[in-house]
Each structure stands twice: as C-alpha cells, then as structure tokens.
C-alpha positions in Angstrom: 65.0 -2.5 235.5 62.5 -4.9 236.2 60.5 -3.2 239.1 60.8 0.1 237.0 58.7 -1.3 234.6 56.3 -2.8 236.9 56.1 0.3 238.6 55.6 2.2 235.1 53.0 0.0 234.0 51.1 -0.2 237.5 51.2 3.5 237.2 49.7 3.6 233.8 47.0 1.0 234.7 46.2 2.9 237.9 45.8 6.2 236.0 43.1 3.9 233.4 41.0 2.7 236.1 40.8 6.6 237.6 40.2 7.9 234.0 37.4 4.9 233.0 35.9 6.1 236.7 35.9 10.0 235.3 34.4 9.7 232.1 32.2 7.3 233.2 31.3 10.2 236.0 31.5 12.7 233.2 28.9 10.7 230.9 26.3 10.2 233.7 26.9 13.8 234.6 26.4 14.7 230.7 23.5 12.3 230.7 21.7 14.1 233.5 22.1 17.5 232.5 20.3 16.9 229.2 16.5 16.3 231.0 17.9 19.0 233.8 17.9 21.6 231.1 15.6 20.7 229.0 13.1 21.1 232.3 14.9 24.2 233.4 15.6 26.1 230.2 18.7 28.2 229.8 18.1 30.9 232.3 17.8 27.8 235.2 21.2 27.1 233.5 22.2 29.9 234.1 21.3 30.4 238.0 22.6 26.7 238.2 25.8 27.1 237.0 26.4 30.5 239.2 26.0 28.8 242.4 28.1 26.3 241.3 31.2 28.6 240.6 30.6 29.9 244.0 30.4 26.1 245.5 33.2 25.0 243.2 35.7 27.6 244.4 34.7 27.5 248.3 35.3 23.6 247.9 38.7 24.6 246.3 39.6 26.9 249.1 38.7 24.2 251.8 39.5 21.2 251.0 40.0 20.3 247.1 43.7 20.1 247.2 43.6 17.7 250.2 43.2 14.9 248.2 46.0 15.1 246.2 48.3 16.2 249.3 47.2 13.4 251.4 48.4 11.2 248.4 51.9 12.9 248.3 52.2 12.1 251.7 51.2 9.3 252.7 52.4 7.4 249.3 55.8 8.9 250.5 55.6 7.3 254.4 54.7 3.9 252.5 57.2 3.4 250.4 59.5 4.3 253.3 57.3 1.6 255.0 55.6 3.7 257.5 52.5 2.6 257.9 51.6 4.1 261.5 52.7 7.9 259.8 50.4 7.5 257.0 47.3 6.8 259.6 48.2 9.6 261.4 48.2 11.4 258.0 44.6 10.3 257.5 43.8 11.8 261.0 45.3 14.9 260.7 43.9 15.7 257.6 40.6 15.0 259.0 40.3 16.9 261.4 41.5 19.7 259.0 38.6 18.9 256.6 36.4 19.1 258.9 37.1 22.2 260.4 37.6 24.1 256.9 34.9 22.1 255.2 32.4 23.2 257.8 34.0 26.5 258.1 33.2 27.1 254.2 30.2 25.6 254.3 28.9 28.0 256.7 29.9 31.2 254.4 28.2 29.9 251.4 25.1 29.2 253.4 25.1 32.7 255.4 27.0 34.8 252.3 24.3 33.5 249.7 22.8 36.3 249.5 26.0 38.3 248.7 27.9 36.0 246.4 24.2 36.2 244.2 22.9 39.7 244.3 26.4 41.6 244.6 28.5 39.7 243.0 27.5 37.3 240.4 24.3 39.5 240.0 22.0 37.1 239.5 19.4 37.0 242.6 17.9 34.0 241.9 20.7 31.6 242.4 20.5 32.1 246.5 18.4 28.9 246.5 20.7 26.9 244.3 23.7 28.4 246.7 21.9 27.3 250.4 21.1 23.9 248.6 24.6 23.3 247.4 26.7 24.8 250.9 26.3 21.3 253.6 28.0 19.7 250.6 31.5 21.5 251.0 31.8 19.7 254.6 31.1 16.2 252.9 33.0 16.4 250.1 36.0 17.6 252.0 36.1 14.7 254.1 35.7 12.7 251.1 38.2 14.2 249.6 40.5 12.6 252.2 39.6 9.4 252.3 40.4 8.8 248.7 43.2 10.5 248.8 44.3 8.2 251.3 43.8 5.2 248.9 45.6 6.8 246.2 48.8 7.1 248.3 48.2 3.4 249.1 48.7 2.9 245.4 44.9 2.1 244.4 42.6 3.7 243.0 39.9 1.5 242.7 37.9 2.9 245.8 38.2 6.5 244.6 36.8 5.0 241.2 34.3 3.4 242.1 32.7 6.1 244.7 33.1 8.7 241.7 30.9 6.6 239.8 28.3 6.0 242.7 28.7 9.6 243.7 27.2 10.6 240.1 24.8 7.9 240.2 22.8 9.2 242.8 23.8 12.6 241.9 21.7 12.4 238.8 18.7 10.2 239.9 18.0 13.0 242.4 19.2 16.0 240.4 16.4 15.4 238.0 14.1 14.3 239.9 14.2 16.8 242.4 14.2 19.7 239.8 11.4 18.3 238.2 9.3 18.7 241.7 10.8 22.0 242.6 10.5 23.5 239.0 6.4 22.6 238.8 6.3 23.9 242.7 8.4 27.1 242.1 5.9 28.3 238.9 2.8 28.0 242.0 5.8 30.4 244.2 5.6 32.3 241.3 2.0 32.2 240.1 1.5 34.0 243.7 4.8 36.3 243.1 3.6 37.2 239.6 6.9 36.0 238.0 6.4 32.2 237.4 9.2 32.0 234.6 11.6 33.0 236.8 11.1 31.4 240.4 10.4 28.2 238.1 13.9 28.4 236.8 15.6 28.8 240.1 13.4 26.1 242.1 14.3 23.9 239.0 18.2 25.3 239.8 17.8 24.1 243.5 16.4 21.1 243.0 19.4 20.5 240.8 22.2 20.9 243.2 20.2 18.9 245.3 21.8 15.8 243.8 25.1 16.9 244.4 24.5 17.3 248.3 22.6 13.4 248.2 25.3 11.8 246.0 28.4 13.3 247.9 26.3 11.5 251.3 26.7 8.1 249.1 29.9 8.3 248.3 31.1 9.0 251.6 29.2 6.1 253.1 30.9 3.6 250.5 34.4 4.9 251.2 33.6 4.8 255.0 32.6 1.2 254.6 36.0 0.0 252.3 37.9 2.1 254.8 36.1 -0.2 257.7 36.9 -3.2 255.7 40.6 -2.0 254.8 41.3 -1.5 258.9 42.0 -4.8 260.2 44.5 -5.2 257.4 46.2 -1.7 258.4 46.0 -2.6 262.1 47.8 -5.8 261.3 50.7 -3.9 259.1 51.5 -1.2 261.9 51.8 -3.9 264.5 54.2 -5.3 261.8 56.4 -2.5 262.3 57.0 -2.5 265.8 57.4 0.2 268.1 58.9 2.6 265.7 59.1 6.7 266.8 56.0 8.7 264.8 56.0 12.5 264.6 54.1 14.1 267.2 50.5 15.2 265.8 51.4 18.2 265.7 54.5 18.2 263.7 52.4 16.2 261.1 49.7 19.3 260.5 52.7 21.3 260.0 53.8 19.5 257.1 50.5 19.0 255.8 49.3 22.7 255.7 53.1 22.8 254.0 51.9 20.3 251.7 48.1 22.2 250.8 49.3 25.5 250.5 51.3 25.7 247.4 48.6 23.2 246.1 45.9 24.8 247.3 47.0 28.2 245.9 47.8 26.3 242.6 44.2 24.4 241.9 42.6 27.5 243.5 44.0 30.4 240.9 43.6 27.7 238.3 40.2 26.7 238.7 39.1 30.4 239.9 39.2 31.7 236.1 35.3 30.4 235.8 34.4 32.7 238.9 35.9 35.7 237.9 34.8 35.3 234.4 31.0 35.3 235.3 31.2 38.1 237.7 33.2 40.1 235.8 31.4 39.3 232.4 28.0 39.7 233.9 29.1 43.2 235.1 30.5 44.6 231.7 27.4 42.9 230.1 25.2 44.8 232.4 27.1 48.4 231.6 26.8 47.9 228.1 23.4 47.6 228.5 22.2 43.9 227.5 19.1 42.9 229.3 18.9 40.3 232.3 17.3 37.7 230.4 19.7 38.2 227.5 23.0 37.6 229.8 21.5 34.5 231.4 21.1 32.7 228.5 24.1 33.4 227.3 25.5 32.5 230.4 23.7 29.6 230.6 24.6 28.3 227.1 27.8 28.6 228.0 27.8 26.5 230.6 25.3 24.5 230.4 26.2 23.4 226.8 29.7 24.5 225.7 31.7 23.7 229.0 29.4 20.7 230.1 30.5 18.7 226.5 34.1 20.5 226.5 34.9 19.1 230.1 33.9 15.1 229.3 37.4 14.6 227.7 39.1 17.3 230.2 37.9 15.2 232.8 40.6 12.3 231.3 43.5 14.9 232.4 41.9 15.4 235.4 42.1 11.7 236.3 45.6 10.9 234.6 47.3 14.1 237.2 45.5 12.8 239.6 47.0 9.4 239.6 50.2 10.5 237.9 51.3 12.1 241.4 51.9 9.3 244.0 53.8 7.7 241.2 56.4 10.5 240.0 57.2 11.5 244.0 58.1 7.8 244.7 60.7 7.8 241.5 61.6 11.4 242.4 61.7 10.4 245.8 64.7 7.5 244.5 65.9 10.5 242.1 65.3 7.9 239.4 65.3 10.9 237.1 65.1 8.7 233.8 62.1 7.5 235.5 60.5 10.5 236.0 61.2 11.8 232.9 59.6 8.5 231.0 56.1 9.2 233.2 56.3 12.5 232.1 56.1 11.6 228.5 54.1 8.6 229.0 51.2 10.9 230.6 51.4 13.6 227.8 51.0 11.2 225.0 48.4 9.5 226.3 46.5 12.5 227.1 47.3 13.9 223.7 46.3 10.6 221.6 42.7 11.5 223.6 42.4 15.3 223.2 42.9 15.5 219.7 40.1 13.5 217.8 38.0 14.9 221.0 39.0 18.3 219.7 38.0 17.6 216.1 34.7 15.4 216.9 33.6 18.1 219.2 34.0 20.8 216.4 32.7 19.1 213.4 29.6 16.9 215.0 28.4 20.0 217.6 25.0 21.2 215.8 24.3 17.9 216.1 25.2 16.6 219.3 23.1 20.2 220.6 20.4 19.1 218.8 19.8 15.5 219.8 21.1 16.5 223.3 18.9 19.8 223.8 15.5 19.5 222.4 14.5 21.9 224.8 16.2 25.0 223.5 16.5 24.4 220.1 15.8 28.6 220.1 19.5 29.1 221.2 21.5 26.3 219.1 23.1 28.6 216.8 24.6 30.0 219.6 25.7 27.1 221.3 27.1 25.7 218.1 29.0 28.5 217.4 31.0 28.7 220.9 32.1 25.1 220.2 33.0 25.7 216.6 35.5 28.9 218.6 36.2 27.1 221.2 36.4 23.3 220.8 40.3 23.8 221.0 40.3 24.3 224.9 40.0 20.2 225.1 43.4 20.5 224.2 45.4 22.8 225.5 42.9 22.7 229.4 44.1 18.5 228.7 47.8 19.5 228.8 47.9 22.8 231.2 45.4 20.4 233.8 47.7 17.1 233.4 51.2 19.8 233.6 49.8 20.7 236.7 49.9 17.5 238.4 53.1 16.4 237.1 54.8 19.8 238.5 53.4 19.1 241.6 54.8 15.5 241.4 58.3 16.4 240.8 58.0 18.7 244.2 57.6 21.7 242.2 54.5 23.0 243.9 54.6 26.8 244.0 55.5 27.1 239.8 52.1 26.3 238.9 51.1 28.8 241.9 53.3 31.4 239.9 51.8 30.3 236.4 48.5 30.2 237.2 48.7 33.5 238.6 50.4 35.3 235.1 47.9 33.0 233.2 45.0 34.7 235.4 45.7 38.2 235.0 46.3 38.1 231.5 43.5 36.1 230.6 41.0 38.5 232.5 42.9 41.7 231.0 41.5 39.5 227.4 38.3 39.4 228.4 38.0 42.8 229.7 39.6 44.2 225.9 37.3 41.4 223.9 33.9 42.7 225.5 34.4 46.4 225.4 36.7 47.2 222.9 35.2 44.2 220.3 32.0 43.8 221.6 32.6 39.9 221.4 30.1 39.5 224.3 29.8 35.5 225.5 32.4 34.7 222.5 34.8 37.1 224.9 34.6 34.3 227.5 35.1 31.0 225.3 38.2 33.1 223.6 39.8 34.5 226.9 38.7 30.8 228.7 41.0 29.1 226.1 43.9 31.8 226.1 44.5 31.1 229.9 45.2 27.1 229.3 47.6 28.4 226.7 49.3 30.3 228.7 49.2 27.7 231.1 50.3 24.9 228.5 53.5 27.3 227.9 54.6 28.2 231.2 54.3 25.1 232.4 56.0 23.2 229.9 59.1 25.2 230.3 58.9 24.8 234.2 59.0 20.5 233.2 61.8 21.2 230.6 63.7 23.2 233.4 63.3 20.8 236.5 63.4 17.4 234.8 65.3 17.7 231.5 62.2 16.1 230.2 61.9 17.0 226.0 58.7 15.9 224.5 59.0 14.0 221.5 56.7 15.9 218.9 56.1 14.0 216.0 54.6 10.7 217.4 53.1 13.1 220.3 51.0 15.9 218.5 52.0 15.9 214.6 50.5 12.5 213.6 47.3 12.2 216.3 46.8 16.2 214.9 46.8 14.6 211.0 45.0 11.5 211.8 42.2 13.7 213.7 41.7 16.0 210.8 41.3 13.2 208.1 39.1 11.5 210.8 37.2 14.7 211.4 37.0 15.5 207.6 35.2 11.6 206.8 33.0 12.1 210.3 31.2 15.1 208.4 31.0 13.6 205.1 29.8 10.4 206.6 27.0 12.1 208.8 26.1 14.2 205.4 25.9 11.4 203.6 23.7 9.7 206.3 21.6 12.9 206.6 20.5 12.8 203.3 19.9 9.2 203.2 18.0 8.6 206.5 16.9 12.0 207.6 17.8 11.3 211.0 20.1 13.1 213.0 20.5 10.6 215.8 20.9 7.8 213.4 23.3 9.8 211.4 25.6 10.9 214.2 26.0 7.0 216.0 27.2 6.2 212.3 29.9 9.2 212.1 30.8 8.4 215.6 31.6 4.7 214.9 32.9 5.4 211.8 35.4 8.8 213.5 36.6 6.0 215.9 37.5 3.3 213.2 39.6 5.6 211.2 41.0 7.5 213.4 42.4 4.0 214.9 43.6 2.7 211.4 45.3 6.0 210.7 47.0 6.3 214.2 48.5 2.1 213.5 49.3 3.5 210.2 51.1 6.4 211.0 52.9 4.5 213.9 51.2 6.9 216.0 50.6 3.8 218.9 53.2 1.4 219.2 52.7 -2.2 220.6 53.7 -1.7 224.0 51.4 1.6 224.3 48.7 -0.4 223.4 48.8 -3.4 226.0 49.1 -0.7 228.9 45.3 0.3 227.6 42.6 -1.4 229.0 41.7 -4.6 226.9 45.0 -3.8 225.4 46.0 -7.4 225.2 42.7 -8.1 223.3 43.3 -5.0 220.8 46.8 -6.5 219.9 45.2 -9.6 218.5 42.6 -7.9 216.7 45.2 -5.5 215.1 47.3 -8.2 214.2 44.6 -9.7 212.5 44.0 -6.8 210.7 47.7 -6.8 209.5 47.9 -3.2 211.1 50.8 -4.3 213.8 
C-alpha cells in the first residue's frame, strides 16, 4: 500500500514538472508569436502556419510517437531490472530516427513545392517549408532521447530541454523574421509584389527558430545523456552477464510498439492538415479571394489555436507522463491502481480546462488586443472564433490526455480506430458547414471542436470497457464547471469595472486575471472541489495548505 502511494504520488509529481516545462514552453512560444505577427501580419500567419501543418505531420509520420514508445519500453525492461535491454532500446530506436527522420526530411525539402502550390495552395509558404525540413531529422532523434528518460522515471531532462528548445526558438524566430521580412520587401520591390514576398521571408525567418532551438535542445540532452552514462555503465555491469534480445528482435517489437501509436497521434493530429487543404479548396470554389482566405487562415491560427493550445499543452504533458506509470501498474495488473491514475489525471486536467475555458471566452477582445497591436483590422474576427470555439480547451484536454491513458493500459490500436471515425465525420462537418451554411473560417473552429468530442466519447467508453474505470462527475466537472462560470461572470464585471475607471486595457485585464484566479480558488475550497491530499501533490502544495488553513477554507 505504501509503495502504491509513493508510486502514485511520484507519478503525479513527475506529470507537474513535464506540465510546468509545457506551459512554460507554451508561454514563451505565445510570447514570441505576438512581435512575429505583429511584423508579419496575418497573411505571413498564414503562409507560416501552412508549412507548419506540413512539418508537423511529416514529424508525426517519422518520429513523433517514438518518444512515447521508447518510454513504454524501456520503463517496462526497468522495472523488470533490465538495464542492458533498455540501452539497446535507445540504440535501436536511434537508428530508426535517423533513418525515418532524414527520410522525411528529405520529402519536405524536395516535395515543397507540391505540398504549397498543389495542395495547401498557398505558393508562398515553399520558403517557410525548405526552412522548417532539416528540423524533422533533429527532432526525431530528440524525440528519443527524452523518451528514454521518461522510461527511466524522470522527466526533468525532457523539461528542461523543452524549455531551452523554446528559448532559442524564439530569440531566433523574431529575430530572424525581422531580417528576412525587411530583405524579402527589397525581393519584392524588384518582383513588383513587396507585400507578399515580405510576408513569406518574414514566414521563413520564423521557422528558422524552430530548426536553431531543436539544435539546442539536442545538444543539452546529449550532454545529460554523457553525464547519465557512467552511472548506466555501472548498473548493467550490476546485472551480470544476463541473455539480451538479439538487435534485431528488439526493432521488431519496437516498430510493434510505433505503429498503433504512430497511426493513433498521426490521424489525431492530421485533422489541422486536412482542414487547411480542404478549406482552402472549398474557399477557393466559392470564390473568396487569396488575400481574403489567408487572413482568415491566418487568424485562425495565428490567434485562435495559438491561445486555445497554451492550456492543451497541460494534457499534452500530463499523457505524456501518465504512460510509463499506468504500464508499470498494468504491467503488476494492479487494476485498482490503474484505475485511481486514471481518475487522478482526468481531474486534474479538468480542474485546469474549465476556468481556461471560461477566461478564454470572456477576456478574448482583450487579450487580442493587448497581444496583437498589429492587426487590430481583424480582431472582431479573431474574437469571434474564440467566443465559438473556446470550448475545444476542453474537450481537446480530455480526448488528448484519453489518448495517452489508452495507450498506457496497452490499448494502442482503439484510439487508432477512434481517431479514425472522429476524422471522417469531422471532415464530412466541415465540408456541410462551408457549402451548405456558408460558415466559411467558423466551419473550421466548429468542425475542429466536434472531432475532440467525438474523440472525448469514444474514448471514454474504450476506458470504461478495459479498466472498469467510472469517473466521478460531480467533484470532476459539475463543481470546477459552476465555480468557472461565477469566476468568469466576476472576471467581466471586474475588467468593466476597471475599464471604466482606468481606461486601460492592460491594466484592466492583470486585475480580472488576478481577481478570476482568487475566486475561482475560494469557490473550488468551498465547493470541496480540491480536497487536501489533491492539493499537496500540486507544486508548492505544502505551502498552499498553510495558507488555506489560514484562510479557514480547509
């Protein structure tokens, strides 16, 4: 009983650390793209944000599942105490990042023109695309490096090379599109279409940090993996002379392993690139001008998904970290176990998504504005989508964490299978939103949140059915649902109220934001929403105790 709580809170504080890692990623990367489109405008957005649906899904293909497969197996081999077969785990899965990584890399550099002018039809993302393609070789190989840590049990080093990754991601990102974006309106001076090559230069340039920050990252988890090796040497030769699996027995089980991963983060994440080919297409038969459908594009992605994806990015980190754990107790068939992680993850990720939900919706006009100075011209527009679509934070939070928590209980092809419905009915949406209603960009955000439904459903009886796990509802998503729409109802009135008083937007939304995470807080002690426990396992959770205590709230 003991160790099961260790383990349970180990796994809880290893989830933190990967989550505080992500949002701090996601901040920096938020950060970023507010001078990168401010400089590059919403058309740049737009080219930017096409080559990377092309880049996201090739790195999907090659290499983005190896990460969490490497972590299923080699977390497995360690807690059998198999040290050597986890090494040999890292070497396999090298050599297969490398050779699908570079594989990859070379299509997106060679197929640019293709993916851009035939498919995504938008031409002038091909720079953006040849920037962005050495990238998929280096982050495939990062990819299993960290996921060898995580099957170790830590995630620090993935953490903290997330974090450096962005860093240098963003110092170059801007500084780079500032260069290119002043040198591509001389490329267009010459060309006679300066807005344009401006805007994709300013793209390039942008991916450009990507490339760079990958490079840093790599080198710091090269350099803890140097560090780390004497330590691994010394618990192999621990183990004696015990029989491994021939090398290539080991690649079978890992392309075993990827597969039914792969296929399952590849159909879920491809929904972004088949939404903008297939929207750019029906936008262009019913007869909307170029410029018109990039900056819709562009809003939508540049604005609307970038904020949408900060709190997503929790999910992200929490299924991430949530797998190593529930194979080792489904591994013991500690069922009771499993099915106590399973809850555990959900309502931590709903006590986040909600108020992230409601904060999203009721503060966006401002957040565009202070954010997006730039384009004031389209903030209707981008305030609107969020006001539609704010709702994704949600049920992308659940369907994203499900995913992970399937695939820890050895379940890998049902998300495969969900995915897969969730696809085709979400692009069959789309298709009746934008010619049959007209909806045009709204047709996305809808049909965009409609697939993480479907995914929230489908996956959720896939849980119920291979773990006998039953969410408990009330503490889970009735009270953090209440206590977000009081907090959301005194955010507005509080930045009204501040409005009118100050005049300052900026000003006005710090005060709501503070004043949102007070009472949201208060309401979820009051409601018994958190209990105790719950809230030592946060970070600083010991610290919050006292102060609630204090308070006379616990």
């Amino acid at each position: 009983m003991g160790k099961s709580k260790k383990s349970g809170s180990n796994f809880l504080v290893q989830g933190s650390i990967l989550a505080f890692a992500s949002i701090v990623s996601r901040i920096i990367g938020l950060l970023y793209r507010i001078p990168l489109t401010n400089k590059i405008g919403d058309i740049g957005n737009s080219y930017y944000s096409s080559a990377f649906e092309v880049y996201s899904i090739m790195l999907l293909i090659s290499s983005y599942s190896l990460p969490i497969a490497v972590s299923k197996l080699v977390s497995t081999q360690v807690a059998r105490g198999k040290r050597r077969m986890g090494y040999q785990i890292l070497k396999c899965s090298l050599v297969f990042a490398i050779i699908s990584g570079l594989l990859f890399a070379l299509i997106v550099f060679f197929g640019a023109g293709f993916f851009a002018d035939i498919y995504l039809k938008t031409p002038n993302c091909i720079f953006a695309l040849r920037v962005l393609a050495p990238a998929i070789l280096i982050v495939a190989v990062l990819g299993v490096i960290r996921g060898f840590f995580q099957g170790l049990g830590t995630m620090v080093p993935s953490a903290v090379s997330q974090i450096i990754e962005q860093i240098v991601n963003a110092i170059i990102s801007v500084w780079a599109a500032y260069v290119l974006f002043d040198y591509g309106i001389k490329i267009g001076n010459v060309l006679g279409d300066p807005a344009h090559y401006s805007a994709a230069y300013g793209a390039a340039g942008g991916t450009l940090g990507t490339s760079m920050g990958s490079v840093a990252a790599l080198l710091f988890m090269v350099f803890v993996f140097a560090m780390y090796s004497s330590t691994l040497k010394r618990q192999m030769l621990r183990e004696g002379k015990r029989t491994i699996e021939p090398m290539k027995a080991t690649f079978r089980v890992l392309i075993i392993t990827i597969i039914p991963v792969l296929l399952s983060t590849t159909i879920y994440n491809i929904s972004g690139f088949i939404d903008n080919g297939v929207y750019k297409h029906l936008a262009y038969s019913l007869g909307y001008a170029t410029d018109e459908i990039d900056v819709w594009w562009g809003v939508y992605t540049g604005k609307y998904k970038l904020m949408i994806n900060v709190p997503i990015s929790i999910a992200s980190a929490l299924a991430a970290s949530s797998v190593p754990a529930l194979t080792a107790s489904f591994g013991r068939g500690d069922m009771k176990d499993v099915r106590r992680k399973l809850s555990s993850s959900i309502r931590f990720i709903m006590v986040i998504a909600f108020p992230c939900t409601v904060g999203l919706a009721v503060l966006a006009k401002p957040i565009f504005t202070l954010l997006f100075p730039g384009t004031l011209d389209t903030l209707e527009l981008a305030s609107n989508m969020m006001y539609v679509g704010a709702a994704a934070v949600i049920f992308y939070s659940i369907s994203t964490l499900s995913n992970g928590l399937l695939q820890g209980i050895n379940r890998l092809k049902v998300p495969v299978v969900n995915a897969a419905i969730s696809l085709v009915a979400h692009v069959i949406l789309l298709v009746v939103l934008m010619m049959g209603f007209k909806m045009n960009i709204y047709a996305v955000v809808i049909s965009n949140m409609f697939f993480a439904i479907m995914m929230c459903i489908l996956n959720n009886i896939a849980l119920v059915r291979y773990s006998g796990y039953r969410q408990e509802i009330i503490r889970t998503f009735i009270i953090p649902c209440i206590c977000s729409a009081i907090m959301g109802l005194a955010t507005f009135l509080v930045y009204k109220g501040m409005y009118v008083l100050c005049s300052n937007n900026a000003a006005s939304m710090v005060v709501s934001m503070i004043v949102a995470v007070i009472v949201y807080g208060i309401l979820m002690l009051v409601f018994k929403g958190l209990t105790e426990n719950e809230i030592l396992k946060f970070p600083k959770g010991a610290v919050l105790v006292k102060i609630f205590r204090k308070m006379k709230l616990l």
